[in-house]
N, C-alpha and C positions, 0 to 999 in steps of 0.2 A: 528640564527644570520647570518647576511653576512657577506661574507669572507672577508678580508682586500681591496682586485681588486674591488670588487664590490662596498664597501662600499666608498672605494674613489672616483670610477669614479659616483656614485651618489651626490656626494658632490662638484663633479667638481673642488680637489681640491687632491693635495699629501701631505703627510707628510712627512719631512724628517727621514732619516735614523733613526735619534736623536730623533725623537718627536714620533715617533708609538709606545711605551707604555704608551701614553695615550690614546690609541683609546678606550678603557673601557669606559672612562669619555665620550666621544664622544658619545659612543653604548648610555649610559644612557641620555644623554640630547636628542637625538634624539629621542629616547622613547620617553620618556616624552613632547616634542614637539608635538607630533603628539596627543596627549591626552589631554594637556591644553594649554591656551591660551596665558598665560603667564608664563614662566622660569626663574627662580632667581637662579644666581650661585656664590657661596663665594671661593675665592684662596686665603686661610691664609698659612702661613710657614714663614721659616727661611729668614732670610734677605739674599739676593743674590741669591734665589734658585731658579728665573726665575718664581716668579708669574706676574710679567710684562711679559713677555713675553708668559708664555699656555697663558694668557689673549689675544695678540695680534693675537697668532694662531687661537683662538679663533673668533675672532672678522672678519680675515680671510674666516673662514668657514662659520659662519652664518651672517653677516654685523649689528651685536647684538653693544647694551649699553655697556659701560665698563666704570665703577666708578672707580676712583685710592682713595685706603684710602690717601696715601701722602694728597691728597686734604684737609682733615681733620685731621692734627694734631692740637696742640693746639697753641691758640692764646698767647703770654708774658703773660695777665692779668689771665688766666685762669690754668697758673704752678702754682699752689699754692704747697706746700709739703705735703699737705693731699690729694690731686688730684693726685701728681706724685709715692704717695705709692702705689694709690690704683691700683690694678692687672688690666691692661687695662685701666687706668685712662689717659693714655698720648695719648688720639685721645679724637677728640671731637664727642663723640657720641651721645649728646644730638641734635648739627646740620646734623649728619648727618641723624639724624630719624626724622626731620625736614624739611630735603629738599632732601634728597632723598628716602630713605624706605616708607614715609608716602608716596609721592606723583607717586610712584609707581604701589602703591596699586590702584591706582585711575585709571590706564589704560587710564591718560589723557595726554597732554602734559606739561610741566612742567621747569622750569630751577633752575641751582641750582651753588653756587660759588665756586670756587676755594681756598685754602688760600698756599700764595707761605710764605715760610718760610724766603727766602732771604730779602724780601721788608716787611713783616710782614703784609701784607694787602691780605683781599678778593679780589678777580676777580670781574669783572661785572658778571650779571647771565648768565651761559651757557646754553641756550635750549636742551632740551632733548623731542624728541619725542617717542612715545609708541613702543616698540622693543617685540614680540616673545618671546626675550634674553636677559635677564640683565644679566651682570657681575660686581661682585665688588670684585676686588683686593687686596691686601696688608698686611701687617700685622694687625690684629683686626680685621679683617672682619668677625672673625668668635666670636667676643663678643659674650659673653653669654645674653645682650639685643638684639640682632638682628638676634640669631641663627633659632628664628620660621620664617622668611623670605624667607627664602632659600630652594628651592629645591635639590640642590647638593651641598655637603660641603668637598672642596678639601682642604689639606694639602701637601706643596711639603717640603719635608725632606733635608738638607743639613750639613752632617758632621763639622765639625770646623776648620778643617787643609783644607778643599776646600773654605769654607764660607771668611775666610780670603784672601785668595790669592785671590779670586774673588774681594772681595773689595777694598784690597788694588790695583789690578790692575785697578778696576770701579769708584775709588773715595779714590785717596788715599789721597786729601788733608783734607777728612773727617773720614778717617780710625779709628783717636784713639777716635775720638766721638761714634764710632759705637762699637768699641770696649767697653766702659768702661762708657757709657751711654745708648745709643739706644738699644743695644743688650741685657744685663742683664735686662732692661723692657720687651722686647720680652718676654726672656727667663723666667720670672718669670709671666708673662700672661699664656705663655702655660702652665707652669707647674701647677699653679695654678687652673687654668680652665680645665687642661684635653685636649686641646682641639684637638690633633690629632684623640684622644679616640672617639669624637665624630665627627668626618667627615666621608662620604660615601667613599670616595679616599684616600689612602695616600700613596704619589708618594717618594721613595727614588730617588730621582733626578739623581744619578750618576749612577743610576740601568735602569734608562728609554731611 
């Protein structure tokens, strides 16, 4: 394995201070780059625990795809209360294996939409051309429908006395929804699914 000097000035790029406990995740996609043709990478965890952001780092080092689940929550007509029970029921995972996992698979170009929560509407389609590196984001990403996708499957860990303070400082005029809605779905997805259990990574955030 190369040493940390090396492996960065081949990458043409530094890490901060902050961010070199994930050079593992790094070692491993670069592997695997050099082997296939295409790489799929999943970053599920804790709300607030900086999957938008390894994503961005990411994106930095290789100039890869990067999918935001945000993109795909559900639309008003599709809350049903048999939907919102179900463990990971609150993304819309039917479109997003529709417009992006299937058309990925395809190594063609492809576009796929947005949906903004504020305005409750799709985007026009965003083109996506064929990447080396796909990244997809967010919470769900690591759904037990779309875990055979994925070559690396990250988890980033965030205790609940930082998860808070993060949020309420990131979005605190949405803090109690995240509190006493968003989060207990989270948290009842992982637990249900396992799903730390099953990712190659998993990053205590305050530890990296």
């Amino acid at each position: 394995m190369a040493s940390e000097k090396e492996y960065k000035e081949h990458k043409e790029y530094s890490l901060s201070e902050a961010s070199r406990g994930f050079l593992p995740l790094f070692y491993r996609i670069d592997e695997l780059m050099q082997r296939k043709k295409s790489v799929a990478v999943a970053i599920d965890g804790n709300s607030a625990a900086g999957k938008s952001s390894l994503a961005g780092l990411l994106k930095s080092a290789y100039n890869c795809n990067v999918f935001p689940m945000d993109s795909f929550f559900l639309r008003p007509t599709q809350k049903t209360r048999g939907r919102l029970d179900e463990p990971g029921g609150n993304i819309d995972y039917e479109r997003f294996e529709e417009e992006v996992l299937g058309p990925l698979k395809s190594g063609e170009p492809f576009a796929y939409r947005t949906y903004d929560c504020r305005t409750e509407q799709l985007s026009a389609p965003v083109p996506v051309e064929p990447n080396p590196l796909n990244v997809i984001e967010g919470v769900y990403s690591m759904h037990p429908l779309f875990a055979g996708a994925y070559d690396v499957k990250v988890f980033l860990s965030l205790g609940e006395t930082e998860q808070r303070r993060r949020l309420l400082e990131r979005n605190a005029n949405l803090y109690d929804r995240f509190i006493h809605e968003w989060i207990p779905l989270e948290n009842m997805f992982f637990e249900y699914y396992g799903i730390p259990g099953k990712c190659d990574f998993v990053f205590d955030v305050m530890q990296v």
